[in-house]
PDB file of N, CA, C and O in Angstrom:
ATOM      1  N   UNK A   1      53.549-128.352  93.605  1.00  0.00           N
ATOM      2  CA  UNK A   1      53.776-126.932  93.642  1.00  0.00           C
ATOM      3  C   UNK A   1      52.521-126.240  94.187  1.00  0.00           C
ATOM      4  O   UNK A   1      51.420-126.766  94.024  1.00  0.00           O
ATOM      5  N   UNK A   2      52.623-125.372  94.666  1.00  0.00           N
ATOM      6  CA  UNK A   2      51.417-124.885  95.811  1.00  0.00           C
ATOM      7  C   UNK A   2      50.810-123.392  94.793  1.00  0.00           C
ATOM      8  O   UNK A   2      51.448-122.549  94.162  1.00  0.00           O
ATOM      9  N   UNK A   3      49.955-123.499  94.917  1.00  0.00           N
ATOM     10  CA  UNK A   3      48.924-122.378  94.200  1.00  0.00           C
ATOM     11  C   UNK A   3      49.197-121.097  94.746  1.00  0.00           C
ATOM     12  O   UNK A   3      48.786-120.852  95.880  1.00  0.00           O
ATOM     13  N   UNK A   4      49.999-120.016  93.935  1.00  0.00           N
ATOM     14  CA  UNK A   4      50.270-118.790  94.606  1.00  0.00           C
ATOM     15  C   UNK A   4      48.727-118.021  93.866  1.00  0.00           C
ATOM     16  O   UNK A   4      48.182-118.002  92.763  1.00  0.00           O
ATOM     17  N   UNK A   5      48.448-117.368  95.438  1.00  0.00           N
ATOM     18  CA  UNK A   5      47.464-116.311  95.862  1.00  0.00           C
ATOM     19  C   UNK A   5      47.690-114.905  95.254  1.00  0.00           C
ATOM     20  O   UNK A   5      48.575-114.391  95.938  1.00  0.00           O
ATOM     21  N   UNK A   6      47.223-113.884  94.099  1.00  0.00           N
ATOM     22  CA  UNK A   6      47.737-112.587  94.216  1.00  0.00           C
ATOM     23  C   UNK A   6      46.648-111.949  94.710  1.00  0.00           C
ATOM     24  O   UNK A   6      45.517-112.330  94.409  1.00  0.00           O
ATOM     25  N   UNK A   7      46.864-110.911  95.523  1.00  0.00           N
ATOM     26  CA  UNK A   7      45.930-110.378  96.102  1.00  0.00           C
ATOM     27  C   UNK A   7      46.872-107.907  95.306  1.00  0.00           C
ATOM     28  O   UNK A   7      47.956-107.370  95.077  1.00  0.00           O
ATOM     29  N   UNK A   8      45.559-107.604  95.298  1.00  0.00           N
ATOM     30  CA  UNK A   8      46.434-106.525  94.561  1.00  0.00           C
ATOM     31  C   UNK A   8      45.794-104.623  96.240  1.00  0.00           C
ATOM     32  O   UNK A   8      44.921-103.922  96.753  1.00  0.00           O
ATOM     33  N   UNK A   9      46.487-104.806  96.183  1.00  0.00           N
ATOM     34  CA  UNK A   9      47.451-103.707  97.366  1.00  0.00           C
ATOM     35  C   UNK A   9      46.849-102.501  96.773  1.00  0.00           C
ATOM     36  O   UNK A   9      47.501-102.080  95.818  1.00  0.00           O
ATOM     37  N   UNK A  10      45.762-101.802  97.071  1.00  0.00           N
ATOM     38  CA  UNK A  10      45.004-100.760  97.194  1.00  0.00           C
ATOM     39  C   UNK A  10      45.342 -99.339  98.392  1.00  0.00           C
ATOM     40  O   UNK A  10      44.931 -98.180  98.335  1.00  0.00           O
ATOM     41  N   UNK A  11      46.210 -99.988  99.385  1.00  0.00           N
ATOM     42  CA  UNK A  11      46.362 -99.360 100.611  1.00  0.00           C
ATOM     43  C   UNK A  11      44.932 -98.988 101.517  1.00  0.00           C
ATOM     44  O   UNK A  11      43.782 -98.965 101.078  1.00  0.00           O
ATOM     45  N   UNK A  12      45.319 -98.753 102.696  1.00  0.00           N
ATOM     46  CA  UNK A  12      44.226 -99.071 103.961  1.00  0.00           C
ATOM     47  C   UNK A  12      42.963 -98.070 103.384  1.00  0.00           C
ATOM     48  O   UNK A  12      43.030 -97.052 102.694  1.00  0.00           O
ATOM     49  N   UNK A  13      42.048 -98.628 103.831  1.00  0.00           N
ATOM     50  CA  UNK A  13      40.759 -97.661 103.572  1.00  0.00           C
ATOM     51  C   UNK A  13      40.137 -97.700 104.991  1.00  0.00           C
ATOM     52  O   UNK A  13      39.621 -96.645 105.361  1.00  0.00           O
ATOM     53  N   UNK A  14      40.109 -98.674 105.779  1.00  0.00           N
ATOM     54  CA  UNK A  14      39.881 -98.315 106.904  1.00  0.00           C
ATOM     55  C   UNK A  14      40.839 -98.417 108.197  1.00  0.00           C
ATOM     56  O   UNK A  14      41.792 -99.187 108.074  1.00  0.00           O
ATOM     57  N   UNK A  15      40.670 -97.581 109.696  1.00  0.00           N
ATOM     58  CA  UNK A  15      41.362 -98.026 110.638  1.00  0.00           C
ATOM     59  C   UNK A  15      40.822 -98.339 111.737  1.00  0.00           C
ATOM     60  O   UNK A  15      39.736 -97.943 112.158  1.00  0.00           O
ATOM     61  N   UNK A  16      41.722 -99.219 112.347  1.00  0.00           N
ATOM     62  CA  UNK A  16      41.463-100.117 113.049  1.00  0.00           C
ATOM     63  C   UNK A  16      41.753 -99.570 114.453  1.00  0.00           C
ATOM     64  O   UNK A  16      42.910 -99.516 114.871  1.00  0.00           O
ATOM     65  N   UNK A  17      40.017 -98.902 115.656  1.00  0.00           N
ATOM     66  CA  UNK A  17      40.634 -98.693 116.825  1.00  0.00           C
ATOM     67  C   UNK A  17      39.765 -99.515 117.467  1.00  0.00           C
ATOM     68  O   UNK A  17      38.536 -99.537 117.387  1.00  0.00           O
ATOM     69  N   UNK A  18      40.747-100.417 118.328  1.00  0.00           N
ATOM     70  CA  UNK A  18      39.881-101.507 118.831  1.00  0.00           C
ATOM     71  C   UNK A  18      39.288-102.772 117.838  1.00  0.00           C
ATOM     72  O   UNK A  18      39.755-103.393 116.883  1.00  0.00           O
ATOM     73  N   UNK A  19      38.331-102.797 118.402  1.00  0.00           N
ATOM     74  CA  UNK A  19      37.302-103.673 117.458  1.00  0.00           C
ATOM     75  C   UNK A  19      37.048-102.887 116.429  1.00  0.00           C
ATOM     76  O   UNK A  19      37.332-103.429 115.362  1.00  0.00           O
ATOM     77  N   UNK A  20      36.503-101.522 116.310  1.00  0.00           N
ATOM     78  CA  UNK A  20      35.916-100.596 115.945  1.00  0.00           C
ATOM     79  C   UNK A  20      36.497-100.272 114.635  1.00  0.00           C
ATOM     80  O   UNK A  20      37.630 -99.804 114.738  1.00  0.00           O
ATOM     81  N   UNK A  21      36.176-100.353 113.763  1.00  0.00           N
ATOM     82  CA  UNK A  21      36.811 -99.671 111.823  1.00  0.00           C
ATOM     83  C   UNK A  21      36.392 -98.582 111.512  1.00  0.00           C
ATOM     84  O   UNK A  21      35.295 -98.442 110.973  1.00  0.00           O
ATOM     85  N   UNK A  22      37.207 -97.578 111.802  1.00  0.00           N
ATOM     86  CA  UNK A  22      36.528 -95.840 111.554  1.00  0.00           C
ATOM     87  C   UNK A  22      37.066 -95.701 110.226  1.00  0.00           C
ATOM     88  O   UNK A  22      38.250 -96.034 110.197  1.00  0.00           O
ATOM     89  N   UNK A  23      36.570 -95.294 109.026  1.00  0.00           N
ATOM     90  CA  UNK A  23      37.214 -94.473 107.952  1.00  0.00           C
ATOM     91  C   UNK A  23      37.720 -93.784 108.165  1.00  0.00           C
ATOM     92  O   UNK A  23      37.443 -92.991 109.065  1.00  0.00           O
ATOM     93  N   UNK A  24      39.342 -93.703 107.004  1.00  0.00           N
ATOM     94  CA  UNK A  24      39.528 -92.020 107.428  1.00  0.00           C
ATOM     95  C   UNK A  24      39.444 -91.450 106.411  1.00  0.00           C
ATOM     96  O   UNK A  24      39.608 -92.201 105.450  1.00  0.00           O
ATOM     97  N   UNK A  25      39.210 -90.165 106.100  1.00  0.00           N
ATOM     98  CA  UNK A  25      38.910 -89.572 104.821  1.00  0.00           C
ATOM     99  C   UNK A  25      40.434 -89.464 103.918  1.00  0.00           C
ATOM    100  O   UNK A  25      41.574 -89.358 104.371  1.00  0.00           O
ATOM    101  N   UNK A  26      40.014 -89.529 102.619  1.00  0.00           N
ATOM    102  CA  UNK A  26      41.226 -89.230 101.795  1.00  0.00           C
ATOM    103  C   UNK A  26      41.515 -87.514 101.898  1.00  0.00           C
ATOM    104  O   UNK A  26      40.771 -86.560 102.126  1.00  0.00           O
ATOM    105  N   UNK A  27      42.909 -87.636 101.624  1.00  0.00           N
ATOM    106  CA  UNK A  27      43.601 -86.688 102.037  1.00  0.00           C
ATOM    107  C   UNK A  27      43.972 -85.685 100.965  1.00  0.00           C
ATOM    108  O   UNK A  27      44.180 -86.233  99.883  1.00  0.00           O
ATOM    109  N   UNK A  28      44.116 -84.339 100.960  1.00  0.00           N
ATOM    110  CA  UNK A  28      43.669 -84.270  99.603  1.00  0.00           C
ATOM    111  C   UNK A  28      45.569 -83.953  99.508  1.00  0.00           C
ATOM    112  O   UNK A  28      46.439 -84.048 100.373  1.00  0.00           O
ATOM    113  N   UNK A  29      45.620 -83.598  98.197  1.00  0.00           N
ATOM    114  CA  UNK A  29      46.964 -82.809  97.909  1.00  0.00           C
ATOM    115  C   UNK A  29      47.215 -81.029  97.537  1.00  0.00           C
ATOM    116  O   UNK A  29      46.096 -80.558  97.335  1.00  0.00           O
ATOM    117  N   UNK A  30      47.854 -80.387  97.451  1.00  0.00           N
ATOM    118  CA  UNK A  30      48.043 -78.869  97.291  1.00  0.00           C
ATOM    119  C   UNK A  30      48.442 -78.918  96.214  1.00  0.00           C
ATOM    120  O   UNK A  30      49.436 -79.639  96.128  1.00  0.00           O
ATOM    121  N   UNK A  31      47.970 -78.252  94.850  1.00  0.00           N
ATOM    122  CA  UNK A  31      49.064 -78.367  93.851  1.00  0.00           C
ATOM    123  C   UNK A  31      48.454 -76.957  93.318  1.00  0.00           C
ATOM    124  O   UNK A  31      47.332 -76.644  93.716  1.00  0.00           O
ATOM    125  N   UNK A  32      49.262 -75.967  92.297  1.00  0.00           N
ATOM    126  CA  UNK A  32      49.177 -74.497  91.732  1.00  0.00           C
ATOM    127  C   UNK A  32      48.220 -75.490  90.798  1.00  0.00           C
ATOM    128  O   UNK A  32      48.012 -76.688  90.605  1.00  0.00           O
ATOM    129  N   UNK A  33      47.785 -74.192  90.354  1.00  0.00           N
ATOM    130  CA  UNK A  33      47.166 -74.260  89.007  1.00  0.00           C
ATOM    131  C   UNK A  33      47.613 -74.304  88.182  1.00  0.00           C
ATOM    132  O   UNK A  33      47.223 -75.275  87.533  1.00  0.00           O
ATOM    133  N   UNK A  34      48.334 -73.746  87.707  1.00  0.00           N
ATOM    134  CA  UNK A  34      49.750 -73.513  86.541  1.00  0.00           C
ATOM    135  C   UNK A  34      50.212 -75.263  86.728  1.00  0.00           C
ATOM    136  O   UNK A  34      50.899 -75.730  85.819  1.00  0.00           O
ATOM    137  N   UNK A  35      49.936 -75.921  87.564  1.00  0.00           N
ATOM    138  CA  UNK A  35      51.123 -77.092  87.681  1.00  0.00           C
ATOM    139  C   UNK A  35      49.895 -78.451  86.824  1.00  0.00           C
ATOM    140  O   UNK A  35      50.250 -79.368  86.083  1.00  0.00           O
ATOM    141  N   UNK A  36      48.491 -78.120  87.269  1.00  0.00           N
ATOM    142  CA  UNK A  36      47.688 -78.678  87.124  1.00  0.00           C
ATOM    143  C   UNK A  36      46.969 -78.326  85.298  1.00  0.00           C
ATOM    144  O   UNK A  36      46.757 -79.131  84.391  1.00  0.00           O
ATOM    145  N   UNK A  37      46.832 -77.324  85.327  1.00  0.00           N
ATOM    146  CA  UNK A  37      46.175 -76.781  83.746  1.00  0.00           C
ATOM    147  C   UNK A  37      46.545 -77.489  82.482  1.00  0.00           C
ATOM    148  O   UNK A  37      45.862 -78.114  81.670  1.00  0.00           O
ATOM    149  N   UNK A  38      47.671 -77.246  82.539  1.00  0.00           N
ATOM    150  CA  UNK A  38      48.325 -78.075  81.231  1.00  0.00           C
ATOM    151  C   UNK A  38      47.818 -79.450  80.891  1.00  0.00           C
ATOM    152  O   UNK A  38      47.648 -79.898  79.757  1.00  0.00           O
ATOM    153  N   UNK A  39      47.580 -80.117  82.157  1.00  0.00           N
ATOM    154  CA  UNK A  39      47.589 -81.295  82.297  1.00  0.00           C
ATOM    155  C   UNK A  39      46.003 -81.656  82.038  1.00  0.00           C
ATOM    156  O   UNK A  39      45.750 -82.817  81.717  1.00  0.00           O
ATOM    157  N   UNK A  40      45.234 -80.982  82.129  1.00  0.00           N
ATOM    158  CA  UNK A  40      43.785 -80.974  81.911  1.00  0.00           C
ATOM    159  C   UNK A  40      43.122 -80.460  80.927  1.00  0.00           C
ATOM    160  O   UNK A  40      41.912 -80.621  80.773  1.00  0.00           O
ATOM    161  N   UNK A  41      43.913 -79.748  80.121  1.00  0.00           N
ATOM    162  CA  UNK A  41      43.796 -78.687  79.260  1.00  0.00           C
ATOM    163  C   UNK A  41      43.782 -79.766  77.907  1.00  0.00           C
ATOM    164  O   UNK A  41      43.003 -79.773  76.954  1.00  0.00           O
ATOM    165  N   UNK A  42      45.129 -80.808  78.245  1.00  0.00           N
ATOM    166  CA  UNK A  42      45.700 -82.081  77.268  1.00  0.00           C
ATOM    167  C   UNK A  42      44.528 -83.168  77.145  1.00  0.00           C
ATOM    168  O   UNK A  42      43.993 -83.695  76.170  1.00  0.00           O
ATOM    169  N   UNK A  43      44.319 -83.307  78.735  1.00  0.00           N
ATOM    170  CA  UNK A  43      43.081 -84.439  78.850  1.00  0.00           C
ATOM    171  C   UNK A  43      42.171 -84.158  78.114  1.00  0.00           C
ATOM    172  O   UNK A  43      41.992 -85.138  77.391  1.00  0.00           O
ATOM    173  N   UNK A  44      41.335 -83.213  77.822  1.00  0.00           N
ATOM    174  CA  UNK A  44      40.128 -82.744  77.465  1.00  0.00           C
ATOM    175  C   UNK A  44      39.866 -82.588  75.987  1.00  0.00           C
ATOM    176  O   UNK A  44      38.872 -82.823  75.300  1.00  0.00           O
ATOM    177  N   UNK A  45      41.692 -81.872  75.570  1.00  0.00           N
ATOM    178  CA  UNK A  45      41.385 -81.829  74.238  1.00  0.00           C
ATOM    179  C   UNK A  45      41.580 -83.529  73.341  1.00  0.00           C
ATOM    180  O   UNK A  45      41.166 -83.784  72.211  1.00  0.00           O
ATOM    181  N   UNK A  46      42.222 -84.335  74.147  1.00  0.00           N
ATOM    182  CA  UNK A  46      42.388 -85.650  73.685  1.00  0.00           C
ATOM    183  C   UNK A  46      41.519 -86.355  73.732  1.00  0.00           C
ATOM    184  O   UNK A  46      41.475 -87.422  73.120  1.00  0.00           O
ATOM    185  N   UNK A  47      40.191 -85.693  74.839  1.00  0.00           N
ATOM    186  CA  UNK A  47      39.000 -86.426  74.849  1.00  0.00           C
ATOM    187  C   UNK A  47      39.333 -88.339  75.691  1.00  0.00           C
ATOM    188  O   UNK A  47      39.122 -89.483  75.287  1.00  0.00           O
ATOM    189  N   UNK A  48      39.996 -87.675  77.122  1.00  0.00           N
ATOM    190  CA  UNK A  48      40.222 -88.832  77.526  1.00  0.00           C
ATOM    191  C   UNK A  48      38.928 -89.188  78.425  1.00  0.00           C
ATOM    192  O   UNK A  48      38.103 -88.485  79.009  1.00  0.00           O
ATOM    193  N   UNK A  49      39.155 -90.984  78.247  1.00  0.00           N
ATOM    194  CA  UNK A  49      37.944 -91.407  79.032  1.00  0.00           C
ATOM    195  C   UNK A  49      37.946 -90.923  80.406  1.00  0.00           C
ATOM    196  O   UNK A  49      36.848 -90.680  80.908  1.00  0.00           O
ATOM    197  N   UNK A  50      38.968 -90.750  81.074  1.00  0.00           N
ATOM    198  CA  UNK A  50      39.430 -90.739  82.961  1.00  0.00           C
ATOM    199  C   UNK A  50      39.220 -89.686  83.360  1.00  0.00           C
ATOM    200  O   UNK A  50      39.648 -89.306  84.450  1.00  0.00           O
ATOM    201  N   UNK A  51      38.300 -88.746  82.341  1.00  0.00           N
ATOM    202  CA  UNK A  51      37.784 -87.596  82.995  1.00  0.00           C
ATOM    203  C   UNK A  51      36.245 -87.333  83.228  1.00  0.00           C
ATOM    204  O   UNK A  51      35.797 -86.362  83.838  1.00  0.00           O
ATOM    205  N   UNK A  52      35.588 -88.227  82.719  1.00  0.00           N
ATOM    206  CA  UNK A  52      34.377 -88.714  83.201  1.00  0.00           C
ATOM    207  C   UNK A  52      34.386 -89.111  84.971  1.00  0.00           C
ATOM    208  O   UNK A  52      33.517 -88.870  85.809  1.00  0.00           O
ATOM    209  N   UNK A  53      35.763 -89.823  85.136  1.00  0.00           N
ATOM    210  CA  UNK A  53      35.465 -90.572  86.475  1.00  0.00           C
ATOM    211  C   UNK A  53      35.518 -89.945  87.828  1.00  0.00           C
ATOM    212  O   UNK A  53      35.230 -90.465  88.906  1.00  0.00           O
ATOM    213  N   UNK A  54      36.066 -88.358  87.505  1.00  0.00           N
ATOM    214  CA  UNK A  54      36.369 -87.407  88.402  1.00  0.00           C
ATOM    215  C   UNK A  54      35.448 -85.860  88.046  1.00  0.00           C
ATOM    216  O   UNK A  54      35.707 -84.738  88.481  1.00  0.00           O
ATOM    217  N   UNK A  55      34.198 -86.317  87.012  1.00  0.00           N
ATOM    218  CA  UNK A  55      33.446 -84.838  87.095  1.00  0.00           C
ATOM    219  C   UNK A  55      32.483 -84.474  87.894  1.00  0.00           C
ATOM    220  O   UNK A  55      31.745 -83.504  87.722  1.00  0.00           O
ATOM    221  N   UNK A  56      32.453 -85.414  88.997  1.00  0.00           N
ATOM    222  CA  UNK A  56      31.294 -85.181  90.388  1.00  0.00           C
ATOM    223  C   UNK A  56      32.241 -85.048  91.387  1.00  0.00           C
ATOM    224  O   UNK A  56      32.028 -84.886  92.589  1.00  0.00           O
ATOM    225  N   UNK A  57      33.484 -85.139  90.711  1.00  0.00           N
ATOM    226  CA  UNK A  57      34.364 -84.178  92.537  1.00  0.00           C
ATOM    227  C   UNK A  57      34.750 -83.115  92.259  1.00  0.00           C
ATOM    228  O   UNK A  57      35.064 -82.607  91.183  1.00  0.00           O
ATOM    229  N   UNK A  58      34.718 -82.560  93.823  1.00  0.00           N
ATOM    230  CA  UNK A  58      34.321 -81.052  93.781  1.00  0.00           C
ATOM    231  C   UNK A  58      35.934 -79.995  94.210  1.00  0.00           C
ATOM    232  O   UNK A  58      37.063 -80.260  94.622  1.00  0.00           O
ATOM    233  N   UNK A  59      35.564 -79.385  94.017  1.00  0.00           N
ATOM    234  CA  UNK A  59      37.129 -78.652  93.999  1.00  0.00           C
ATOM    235  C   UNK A  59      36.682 -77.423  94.707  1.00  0.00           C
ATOM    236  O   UNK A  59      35.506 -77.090  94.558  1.00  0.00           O
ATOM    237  N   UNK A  60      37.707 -76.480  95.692  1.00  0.00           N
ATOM    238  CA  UNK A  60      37.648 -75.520  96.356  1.00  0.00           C
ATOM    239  C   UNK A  60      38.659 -74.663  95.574  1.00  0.00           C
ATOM    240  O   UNK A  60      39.770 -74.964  95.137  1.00  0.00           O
ATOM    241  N   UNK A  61      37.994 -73.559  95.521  1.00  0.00           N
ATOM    242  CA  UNK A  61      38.808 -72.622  94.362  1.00  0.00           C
ATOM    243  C   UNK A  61      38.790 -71.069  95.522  1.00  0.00           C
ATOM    244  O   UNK A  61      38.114 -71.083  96.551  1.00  0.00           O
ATOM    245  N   UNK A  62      39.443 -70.125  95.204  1.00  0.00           N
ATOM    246  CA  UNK A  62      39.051 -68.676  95.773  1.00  0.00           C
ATOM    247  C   UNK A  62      38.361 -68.037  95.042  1.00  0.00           C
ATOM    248  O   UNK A  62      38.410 -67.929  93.817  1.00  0.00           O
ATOM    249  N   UNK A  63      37.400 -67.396  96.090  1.00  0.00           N
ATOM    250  CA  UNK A  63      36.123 -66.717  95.141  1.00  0.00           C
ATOM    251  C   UNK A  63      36.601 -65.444  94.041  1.00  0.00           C
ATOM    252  O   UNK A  63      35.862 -64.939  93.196  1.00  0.00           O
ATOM    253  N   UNK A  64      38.150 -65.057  94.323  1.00  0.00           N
ATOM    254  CA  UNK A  64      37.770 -63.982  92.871  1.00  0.00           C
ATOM    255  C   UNK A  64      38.417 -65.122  91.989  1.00  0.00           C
ATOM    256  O   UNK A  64      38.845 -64.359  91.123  1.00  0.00           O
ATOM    257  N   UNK A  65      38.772 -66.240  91.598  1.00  0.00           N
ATOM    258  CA  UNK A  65      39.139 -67.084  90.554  1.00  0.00           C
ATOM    259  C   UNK A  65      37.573 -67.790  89.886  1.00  0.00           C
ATOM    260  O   UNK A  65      37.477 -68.179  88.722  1.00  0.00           O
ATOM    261  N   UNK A  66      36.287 -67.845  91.040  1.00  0.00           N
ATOM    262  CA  UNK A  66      35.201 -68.623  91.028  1.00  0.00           C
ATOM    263  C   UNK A  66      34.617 -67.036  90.012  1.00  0.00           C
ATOM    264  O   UNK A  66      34.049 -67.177  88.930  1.00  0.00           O
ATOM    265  N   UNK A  67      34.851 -65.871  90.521  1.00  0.00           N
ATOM    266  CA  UNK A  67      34.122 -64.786  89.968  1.00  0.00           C
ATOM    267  C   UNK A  67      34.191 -64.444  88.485  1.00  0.00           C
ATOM    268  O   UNK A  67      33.343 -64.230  87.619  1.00  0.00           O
ATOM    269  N   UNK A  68      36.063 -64.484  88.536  1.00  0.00           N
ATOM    270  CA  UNK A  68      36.940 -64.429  86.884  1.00  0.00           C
ATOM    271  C   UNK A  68      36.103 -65.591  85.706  1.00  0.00           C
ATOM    272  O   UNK A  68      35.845 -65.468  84.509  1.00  0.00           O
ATOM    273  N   UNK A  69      35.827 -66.816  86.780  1.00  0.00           N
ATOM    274  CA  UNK A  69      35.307 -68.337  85.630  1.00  0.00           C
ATOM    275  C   UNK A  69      33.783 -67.778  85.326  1.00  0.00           C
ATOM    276  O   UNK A  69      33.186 -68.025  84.278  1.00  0.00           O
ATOM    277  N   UNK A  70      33.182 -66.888  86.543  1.00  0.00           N
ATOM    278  CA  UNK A  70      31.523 -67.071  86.054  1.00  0.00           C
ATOM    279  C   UNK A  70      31.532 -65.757  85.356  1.00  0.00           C
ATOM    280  O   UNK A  70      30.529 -65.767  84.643  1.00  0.00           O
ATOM    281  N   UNK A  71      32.241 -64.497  85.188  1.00  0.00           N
ATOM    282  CA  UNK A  71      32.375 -63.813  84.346  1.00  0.00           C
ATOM    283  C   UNK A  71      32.612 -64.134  82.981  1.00  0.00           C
ATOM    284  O   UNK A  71      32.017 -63.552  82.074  1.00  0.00           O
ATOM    285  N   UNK A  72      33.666 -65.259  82.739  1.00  0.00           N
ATOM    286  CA  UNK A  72      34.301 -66.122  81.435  1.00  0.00           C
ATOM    287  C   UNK A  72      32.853 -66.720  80.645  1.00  0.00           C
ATOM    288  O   UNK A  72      32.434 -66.625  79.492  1.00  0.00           O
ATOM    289  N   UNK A  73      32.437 -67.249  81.650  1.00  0.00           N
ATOM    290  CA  UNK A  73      31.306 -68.272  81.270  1.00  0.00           C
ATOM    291  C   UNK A  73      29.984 -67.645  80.568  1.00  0.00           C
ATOM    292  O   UNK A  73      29.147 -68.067  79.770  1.00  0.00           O
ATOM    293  N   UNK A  74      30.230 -66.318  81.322  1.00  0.00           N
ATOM    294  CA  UNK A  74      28.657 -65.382  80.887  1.00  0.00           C
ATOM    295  C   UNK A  74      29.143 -64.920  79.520  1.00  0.00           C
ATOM    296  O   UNK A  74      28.353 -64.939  78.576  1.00  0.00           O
ATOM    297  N   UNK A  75      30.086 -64.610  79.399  1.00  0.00           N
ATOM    298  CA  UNK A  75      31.226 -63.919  78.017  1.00  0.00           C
ATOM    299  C   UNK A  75      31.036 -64.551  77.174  1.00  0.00           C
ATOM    300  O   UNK A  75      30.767 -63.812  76.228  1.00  0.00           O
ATOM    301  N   UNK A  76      30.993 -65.792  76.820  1.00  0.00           N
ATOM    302  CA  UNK A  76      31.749 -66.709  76.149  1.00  0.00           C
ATOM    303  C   UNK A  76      30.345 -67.566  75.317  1.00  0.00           C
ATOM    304  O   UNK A  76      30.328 -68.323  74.347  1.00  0.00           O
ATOM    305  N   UNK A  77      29.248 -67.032  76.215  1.00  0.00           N
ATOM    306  CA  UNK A  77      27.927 -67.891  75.476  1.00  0.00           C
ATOM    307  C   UNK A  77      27.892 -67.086  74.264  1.00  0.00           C
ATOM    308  O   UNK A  77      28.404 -65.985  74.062  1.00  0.00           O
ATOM    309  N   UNK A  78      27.254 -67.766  73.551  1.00  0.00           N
ATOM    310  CA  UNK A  78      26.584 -67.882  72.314  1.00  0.00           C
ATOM    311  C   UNK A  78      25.886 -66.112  72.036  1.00  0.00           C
ATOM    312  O   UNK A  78      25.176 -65.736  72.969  1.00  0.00           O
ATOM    313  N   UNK A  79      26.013 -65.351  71.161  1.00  0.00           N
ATOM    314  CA  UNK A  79      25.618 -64.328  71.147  1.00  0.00           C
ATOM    315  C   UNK A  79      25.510 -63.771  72.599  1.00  0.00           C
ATOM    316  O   UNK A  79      24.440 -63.412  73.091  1.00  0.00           O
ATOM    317  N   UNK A  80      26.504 -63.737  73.132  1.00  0.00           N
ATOM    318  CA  UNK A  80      26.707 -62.682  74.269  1.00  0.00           C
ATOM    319  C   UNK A  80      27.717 -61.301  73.780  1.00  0.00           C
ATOM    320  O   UNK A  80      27.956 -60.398  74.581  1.00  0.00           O
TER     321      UNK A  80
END
């Protein structure tokens, strides 16, 4: 009986023009906030590990939502 190989399927990270292997960047997705919150809101209070692995990526927000958070943030300290 012949030794089966598993090999585990990540999908392409690089492409192939020519000889040549250019990366292509990951792609991002569109999703509301409302669709996303809940879902992070759960993570955080459950104290999941898998949110460590995504707190050095960076997120593009609109600046009056960036303005509303650094207003929140100044609010919200300690004897403010």
């Amino acid at each position: 009986m012949a030794m089966r190989r598993f090999r585990v399927y990540t999908g392409p990270e690089t492409e192939s023009v020519g000889t040549l292997k250019v990366s292509t960047p990951e792609q991002g997705v569109r999703v509301t906030l409302g669709e996303i919150l809940p879902i992070l809101a759960d993570a955080v209070s459950s104290n999941r590990t898998w949110l460590t692995d995504f707190e050095a990526d960076e997120l593009t927000v609109s600046s009056d939502l960036y303005d509303v958070l650094q207003a929140y943030r100044h609010f919200r300290r300690p004897g403010a």
